[in-house]
N, CA, C and O atoms as a printed pandas DataFrame, in Angstrom:
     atom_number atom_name residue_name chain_id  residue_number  x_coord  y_coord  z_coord
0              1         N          UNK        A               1    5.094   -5.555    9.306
1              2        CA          UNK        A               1    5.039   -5.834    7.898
2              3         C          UNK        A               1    4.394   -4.656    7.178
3              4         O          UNK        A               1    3.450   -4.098    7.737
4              5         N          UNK        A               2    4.799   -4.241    6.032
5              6        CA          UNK        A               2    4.701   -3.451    5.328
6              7         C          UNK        A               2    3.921   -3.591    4.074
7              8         O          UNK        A               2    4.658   -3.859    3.124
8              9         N          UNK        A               3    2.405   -3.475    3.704
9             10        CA          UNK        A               3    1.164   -3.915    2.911
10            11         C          UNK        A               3    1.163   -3.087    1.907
11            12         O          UNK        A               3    1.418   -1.917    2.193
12            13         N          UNK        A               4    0.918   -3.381    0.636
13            14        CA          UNK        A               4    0.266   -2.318   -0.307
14            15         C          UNK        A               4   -0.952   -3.497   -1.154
15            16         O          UNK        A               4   -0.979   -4.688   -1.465
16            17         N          UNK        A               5   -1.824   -2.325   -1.252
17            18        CA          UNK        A               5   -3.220   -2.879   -1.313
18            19         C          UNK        A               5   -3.537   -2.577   -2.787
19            20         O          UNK        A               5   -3.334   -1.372   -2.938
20            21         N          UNK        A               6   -4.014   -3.230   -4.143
21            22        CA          UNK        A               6   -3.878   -1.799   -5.555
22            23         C          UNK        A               6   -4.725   -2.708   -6.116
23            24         O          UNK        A               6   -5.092   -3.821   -5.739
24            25         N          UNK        A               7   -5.027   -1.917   -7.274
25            26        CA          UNK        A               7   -5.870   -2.764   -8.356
26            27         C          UNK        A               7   -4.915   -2.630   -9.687
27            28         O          UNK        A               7   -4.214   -1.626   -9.814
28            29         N          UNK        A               8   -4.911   -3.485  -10.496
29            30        CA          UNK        A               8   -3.870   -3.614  -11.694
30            31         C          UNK        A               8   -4.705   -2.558  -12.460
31            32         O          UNK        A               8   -4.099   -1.666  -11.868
32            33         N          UNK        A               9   -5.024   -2.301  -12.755
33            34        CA          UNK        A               9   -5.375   -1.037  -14.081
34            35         C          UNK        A               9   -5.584    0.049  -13.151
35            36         O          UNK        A               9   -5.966    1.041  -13.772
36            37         N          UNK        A              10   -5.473    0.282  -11.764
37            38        CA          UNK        A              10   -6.241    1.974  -10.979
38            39         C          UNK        A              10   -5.128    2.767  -11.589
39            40         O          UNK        A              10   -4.372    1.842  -11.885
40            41         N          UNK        A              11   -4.569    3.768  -11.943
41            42        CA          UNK        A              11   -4.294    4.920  -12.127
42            43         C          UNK        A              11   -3.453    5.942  -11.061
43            44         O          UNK        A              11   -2.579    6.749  -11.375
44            45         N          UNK        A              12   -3.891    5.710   -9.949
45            46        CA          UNK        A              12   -3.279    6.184   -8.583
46            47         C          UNK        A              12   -2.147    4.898   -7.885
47            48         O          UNK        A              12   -1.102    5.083   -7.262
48            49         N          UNK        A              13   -2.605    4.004   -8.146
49            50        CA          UNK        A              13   -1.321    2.785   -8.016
50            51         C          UNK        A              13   -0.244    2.821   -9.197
51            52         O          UNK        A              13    0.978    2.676   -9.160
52            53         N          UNK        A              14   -0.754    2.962   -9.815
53            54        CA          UNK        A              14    0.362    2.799  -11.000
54            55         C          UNK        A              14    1.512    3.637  -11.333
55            56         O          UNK        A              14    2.582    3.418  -11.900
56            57         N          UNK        A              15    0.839    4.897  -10.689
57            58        CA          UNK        A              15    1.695    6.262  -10.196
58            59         C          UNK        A              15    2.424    6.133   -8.961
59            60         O          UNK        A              15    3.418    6.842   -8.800
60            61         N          UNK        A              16    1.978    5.130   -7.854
61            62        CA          UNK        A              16    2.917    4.701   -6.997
62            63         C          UNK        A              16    3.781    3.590   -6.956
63            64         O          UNK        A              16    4.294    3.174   -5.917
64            65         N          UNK        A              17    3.981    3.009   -8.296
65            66        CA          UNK        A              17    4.682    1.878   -8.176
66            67         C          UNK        A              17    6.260    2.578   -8.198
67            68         O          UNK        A              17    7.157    1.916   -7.676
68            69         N          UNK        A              18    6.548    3.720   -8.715
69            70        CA          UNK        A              18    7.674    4.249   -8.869
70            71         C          UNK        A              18    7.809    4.595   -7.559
71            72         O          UNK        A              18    8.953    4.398   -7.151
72            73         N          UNK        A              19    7.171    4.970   -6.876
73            74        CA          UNK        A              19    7.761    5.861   -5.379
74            75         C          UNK        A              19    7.811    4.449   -4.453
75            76         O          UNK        A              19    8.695    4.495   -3.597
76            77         N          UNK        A              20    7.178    3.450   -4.466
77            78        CA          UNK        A              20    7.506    1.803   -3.710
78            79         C          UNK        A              20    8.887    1.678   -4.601
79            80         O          UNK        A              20    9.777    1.385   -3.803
80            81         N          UNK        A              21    9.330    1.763   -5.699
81            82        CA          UNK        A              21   10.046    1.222   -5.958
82            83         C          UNK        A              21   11.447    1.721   -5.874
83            84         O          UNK        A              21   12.549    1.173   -5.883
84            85         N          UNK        A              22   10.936    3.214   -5.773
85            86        CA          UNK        A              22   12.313    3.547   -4.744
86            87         C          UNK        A              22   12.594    3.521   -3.288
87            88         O          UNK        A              22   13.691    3.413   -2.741
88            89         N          UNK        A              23   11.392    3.641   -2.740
89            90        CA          UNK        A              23   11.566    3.263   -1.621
90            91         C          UNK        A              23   12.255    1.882   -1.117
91            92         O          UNK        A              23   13.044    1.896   -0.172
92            93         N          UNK        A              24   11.889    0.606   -1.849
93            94        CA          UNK        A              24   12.526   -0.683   -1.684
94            95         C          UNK        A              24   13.842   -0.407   -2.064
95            96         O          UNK        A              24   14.824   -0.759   -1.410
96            97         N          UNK        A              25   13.874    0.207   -3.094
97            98        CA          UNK        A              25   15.448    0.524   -3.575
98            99         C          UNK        A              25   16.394    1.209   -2.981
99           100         O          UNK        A              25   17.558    0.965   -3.296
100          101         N          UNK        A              26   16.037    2.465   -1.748
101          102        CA          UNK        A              26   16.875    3.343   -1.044
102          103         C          UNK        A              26   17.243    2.590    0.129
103          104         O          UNK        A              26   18.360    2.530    0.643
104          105         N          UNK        A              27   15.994    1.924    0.560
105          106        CA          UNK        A              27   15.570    2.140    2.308
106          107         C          UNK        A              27   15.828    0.219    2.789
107          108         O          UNK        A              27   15.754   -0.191    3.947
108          109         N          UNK        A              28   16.084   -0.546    1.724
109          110        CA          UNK        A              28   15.938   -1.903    2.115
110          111         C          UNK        A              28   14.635   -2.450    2.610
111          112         O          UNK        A              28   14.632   -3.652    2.878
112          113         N          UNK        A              29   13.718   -1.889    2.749
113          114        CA          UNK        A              29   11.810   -2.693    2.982
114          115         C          UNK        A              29   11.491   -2.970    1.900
115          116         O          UNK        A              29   11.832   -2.339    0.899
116          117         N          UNK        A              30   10.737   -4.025    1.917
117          118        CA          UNK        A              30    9.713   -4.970    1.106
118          119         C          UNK        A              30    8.427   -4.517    1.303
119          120         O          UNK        A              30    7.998   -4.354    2.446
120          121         N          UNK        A              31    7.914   -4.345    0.551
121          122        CA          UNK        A              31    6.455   -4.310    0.888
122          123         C          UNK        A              31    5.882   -5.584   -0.141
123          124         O          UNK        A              31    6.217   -5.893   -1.284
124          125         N          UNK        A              32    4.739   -6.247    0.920
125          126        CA          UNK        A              32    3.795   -7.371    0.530
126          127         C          UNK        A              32    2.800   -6.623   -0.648
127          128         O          UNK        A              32    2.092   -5.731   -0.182
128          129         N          UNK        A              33    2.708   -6.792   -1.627
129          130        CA          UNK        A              33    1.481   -6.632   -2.256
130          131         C          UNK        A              33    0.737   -7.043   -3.064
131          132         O          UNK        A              33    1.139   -7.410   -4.169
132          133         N          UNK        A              34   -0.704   -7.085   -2.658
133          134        CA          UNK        A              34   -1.939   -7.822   -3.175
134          135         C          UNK        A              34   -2.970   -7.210   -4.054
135          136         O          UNK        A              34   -3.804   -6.415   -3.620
136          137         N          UNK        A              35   -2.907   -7.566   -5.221
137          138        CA          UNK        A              35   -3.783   -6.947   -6.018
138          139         C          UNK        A              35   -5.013   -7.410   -5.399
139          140         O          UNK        A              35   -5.066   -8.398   -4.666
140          141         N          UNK        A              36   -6.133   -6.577   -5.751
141          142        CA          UNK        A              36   -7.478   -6.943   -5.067
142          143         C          UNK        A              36   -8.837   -6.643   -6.088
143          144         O          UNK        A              36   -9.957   -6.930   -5.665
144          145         N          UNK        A              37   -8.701   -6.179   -7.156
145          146        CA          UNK        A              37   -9.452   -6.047   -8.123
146          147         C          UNK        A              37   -9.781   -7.295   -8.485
147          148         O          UNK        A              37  -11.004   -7.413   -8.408
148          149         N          UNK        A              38   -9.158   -8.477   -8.915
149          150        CA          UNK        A              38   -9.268   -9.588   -9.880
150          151         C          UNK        A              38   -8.960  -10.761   -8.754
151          152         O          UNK        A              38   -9.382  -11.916   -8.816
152          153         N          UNK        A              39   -8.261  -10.294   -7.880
153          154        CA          UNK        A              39   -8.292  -11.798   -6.508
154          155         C          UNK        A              39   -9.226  -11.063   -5.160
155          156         O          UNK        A              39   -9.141  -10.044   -4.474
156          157         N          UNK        A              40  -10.214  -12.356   -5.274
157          158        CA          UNK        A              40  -10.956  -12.081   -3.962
158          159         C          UNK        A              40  -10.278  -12.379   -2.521
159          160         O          UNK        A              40  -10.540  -11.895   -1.420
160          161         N          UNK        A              41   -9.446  -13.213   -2.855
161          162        CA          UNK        A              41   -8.783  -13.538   -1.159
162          163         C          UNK        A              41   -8.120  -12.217   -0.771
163          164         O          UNK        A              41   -8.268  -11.520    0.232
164          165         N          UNK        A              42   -7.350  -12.072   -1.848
165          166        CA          UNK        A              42   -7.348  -10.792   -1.524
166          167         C          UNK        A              42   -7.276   -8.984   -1.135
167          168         O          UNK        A              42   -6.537   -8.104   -0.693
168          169         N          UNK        A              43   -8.629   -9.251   -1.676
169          170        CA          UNK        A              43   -9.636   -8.386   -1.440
170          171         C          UNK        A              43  -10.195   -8.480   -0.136
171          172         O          UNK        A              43  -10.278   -7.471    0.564
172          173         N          UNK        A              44  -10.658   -9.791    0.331
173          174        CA          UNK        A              44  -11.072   -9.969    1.510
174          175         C          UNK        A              44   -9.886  -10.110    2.505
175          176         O          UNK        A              44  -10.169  -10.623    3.587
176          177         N          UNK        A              45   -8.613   -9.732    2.297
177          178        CA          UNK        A              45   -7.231   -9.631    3.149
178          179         C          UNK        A              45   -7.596   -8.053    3.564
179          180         O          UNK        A              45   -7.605   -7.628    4.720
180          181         N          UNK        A              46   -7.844   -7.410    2.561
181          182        CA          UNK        A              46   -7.295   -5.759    2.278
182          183         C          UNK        A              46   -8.522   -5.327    3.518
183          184         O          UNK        A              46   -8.321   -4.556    4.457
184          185         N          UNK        A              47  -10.128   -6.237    3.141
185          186        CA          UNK        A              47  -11.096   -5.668    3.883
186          187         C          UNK        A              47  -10.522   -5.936    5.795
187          188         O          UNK        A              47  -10.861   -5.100    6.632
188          189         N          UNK        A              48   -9.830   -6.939    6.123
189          190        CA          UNK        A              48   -9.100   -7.162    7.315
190          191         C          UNK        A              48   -8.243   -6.215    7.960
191          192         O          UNK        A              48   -8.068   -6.007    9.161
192          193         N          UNK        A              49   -7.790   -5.732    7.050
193          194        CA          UNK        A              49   -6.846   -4.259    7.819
194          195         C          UNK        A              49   -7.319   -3.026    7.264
195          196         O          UNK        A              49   -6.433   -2.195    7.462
196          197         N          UNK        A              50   -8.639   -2.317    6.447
197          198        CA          UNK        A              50   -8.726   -1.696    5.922
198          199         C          UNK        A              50  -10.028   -1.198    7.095
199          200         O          UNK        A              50  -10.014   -0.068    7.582
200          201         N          UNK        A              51  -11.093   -2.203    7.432
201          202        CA          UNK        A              51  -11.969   -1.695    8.432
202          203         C          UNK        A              51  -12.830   -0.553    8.363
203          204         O          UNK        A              51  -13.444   -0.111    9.334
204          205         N          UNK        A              52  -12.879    0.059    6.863
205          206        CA          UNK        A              52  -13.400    1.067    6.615
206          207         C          UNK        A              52  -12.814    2.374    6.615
207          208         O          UNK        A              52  -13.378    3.464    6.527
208          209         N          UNK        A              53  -11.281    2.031    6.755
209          210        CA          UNK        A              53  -10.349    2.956    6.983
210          211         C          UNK        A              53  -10.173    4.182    5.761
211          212         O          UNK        A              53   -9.914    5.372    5.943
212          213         N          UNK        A              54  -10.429    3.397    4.347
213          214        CA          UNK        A              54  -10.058    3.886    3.112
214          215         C          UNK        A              54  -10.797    3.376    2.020
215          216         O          UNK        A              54  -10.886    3.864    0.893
216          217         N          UNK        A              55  -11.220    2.542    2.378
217          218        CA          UNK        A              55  -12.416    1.877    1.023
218          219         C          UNK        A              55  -12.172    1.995   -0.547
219          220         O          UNK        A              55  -12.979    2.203   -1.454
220          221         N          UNK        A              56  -10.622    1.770   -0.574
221          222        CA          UNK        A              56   -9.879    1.804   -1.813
222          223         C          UNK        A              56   -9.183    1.983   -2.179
223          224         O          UNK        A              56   -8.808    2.978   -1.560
224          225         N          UNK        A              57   -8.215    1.701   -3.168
225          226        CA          UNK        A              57   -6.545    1.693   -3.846
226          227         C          UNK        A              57   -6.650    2.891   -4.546
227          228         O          UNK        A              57   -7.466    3.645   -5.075
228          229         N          UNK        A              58   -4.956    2.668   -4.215
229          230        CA          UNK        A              58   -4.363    2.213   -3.120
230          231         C          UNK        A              58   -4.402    2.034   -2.022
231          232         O          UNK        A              58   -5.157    2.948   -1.690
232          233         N          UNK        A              59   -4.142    1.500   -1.089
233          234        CA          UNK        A              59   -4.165    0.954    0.214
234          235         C          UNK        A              59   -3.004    0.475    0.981
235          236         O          UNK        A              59   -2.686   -0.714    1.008
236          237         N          UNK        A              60   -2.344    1.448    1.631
237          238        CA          UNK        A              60   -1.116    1.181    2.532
238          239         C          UNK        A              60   -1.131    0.921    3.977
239          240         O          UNK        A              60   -1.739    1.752    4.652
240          241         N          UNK        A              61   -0.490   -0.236    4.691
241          242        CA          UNK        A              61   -0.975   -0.228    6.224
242          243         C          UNK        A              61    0.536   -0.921    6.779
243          244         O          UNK        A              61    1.220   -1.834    6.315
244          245         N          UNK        A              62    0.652   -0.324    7.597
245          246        CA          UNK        A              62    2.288   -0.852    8.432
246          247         C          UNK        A              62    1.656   -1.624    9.607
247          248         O          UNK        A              62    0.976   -1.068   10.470
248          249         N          UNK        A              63    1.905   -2.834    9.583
249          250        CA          UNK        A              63    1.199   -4.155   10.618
250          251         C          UNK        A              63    1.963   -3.377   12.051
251          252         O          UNK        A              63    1.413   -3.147   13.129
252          253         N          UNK        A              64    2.830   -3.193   11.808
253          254        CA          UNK        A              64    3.801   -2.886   13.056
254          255         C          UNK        A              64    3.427   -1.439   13.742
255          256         O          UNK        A              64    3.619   -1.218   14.938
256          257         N          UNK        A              65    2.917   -0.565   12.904
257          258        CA          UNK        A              65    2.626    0.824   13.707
258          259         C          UNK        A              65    0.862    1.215   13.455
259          260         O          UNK        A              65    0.211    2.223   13.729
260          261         N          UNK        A              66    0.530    0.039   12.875
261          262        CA          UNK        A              66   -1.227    0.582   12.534
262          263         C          UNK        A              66   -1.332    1.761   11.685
263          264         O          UNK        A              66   -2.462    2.180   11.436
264          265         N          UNK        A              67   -0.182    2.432   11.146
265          266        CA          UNK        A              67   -0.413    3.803   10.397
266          267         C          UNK        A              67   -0.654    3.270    9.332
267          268         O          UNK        A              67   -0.155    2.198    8.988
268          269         N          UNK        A              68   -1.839    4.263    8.326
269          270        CA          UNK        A              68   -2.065    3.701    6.987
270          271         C          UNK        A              68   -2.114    5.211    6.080
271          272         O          UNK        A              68   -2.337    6.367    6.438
272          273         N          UNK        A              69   -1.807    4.621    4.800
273          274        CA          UNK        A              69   -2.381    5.647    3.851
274          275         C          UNK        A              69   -2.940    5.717    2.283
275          276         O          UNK        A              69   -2.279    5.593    1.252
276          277         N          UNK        A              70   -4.154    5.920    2.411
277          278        CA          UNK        A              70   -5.134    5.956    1.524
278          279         C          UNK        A              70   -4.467    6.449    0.076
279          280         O          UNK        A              70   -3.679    7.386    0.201
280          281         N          UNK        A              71   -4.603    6.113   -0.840
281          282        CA          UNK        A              71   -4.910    6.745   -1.864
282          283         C          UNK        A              71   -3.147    6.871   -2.077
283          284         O          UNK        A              71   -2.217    6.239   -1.576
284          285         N          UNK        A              72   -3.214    8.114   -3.165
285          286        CA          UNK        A              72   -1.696    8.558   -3.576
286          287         C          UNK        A              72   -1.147    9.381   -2.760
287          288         O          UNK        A              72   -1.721   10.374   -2.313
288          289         N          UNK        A              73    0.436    8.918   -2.395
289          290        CA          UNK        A              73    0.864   10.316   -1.437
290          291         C          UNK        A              73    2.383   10.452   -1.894
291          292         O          UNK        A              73    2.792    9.727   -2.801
292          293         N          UNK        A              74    3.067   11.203   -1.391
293          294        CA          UNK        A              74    4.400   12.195   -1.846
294          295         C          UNK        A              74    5.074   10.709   -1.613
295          296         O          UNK        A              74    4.408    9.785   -1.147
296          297         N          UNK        A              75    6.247   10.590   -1.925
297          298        CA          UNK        A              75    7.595    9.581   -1.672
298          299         C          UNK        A              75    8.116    9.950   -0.005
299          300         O          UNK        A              75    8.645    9.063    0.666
300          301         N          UNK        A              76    7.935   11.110    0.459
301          302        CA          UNK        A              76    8.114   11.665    1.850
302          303         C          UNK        A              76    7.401   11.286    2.728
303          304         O          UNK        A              76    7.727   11.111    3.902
304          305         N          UNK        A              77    5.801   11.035    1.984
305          306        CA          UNK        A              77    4.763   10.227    3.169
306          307         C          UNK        A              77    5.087    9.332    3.372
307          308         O          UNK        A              77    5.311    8.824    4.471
308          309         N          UNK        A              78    5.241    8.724    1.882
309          310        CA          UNK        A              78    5.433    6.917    1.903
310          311         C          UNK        A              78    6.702    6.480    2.966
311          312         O          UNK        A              78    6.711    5.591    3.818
312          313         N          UNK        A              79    7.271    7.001    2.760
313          314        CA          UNK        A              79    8.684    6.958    3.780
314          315         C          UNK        A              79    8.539    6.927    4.968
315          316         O          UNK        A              79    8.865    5.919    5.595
316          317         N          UNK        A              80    7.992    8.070    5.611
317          318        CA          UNK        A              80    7.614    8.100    6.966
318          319         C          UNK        A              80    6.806    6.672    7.012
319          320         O          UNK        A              80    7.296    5.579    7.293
320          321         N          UNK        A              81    5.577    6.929    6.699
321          322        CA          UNK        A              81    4.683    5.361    7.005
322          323         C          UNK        A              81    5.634    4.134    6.958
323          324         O          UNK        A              81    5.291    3.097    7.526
324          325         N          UNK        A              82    6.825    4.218    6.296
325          326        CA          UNK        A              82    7.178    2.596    6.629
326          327         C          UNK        A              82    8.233    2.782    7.819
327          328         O          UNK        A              82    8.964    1.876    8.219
328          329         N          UNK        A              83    8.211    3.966    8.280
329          330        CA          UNK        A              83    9.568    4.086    9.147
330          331         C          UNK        A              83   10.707    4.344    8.879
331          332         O          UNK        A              83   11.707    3.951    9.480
332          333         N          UNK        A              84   10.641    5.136    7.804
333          334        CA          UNK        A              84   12.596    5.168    7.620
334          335         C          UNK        A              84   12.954    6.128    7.276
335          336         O          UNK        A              84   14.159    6.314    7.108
């Protein structure tokens, strides 16, 4: 499964909603995502696979390969991380 982790007003998510949204759009993956600013569940989801990994949004994690990635990255990262 394919996670994105964000806060509704961050600045660095909001800049990746276009590169998720082509990605869903090219590649056929879904990604699950949970705002975590304003919902504590979760927030306390994100702290479950996050482990101190990144300690903030964005927050990307592929259940299936354990690869994650912090923060903002190219449409080329994002790609690789989901596998496709």
């Amino acid at each position: 499964m394919l996670f994105e982790f964000y806060g509704k007003e961050c600045p660095h998510c909001l800049r990746m909603d276009t590169k998720v949204e082509q990605l869903e759009k090219e590649t056929g993956v879904k990604l699950e995502k949970f705002e975590v600013w304003h919902d504590e569940a979760n927030a306390q989801k994100m702290q479950e696979y996050d482990k101190g990994l990144c300690g903030g949004v964005p927050f990307f994690f592929n259940t299936d390969t354990g690869k994650y990635i912090c923060g903002e990255s190219s449409y080329d990262e994002l790609k690789a991380w989901a596998g496709k």
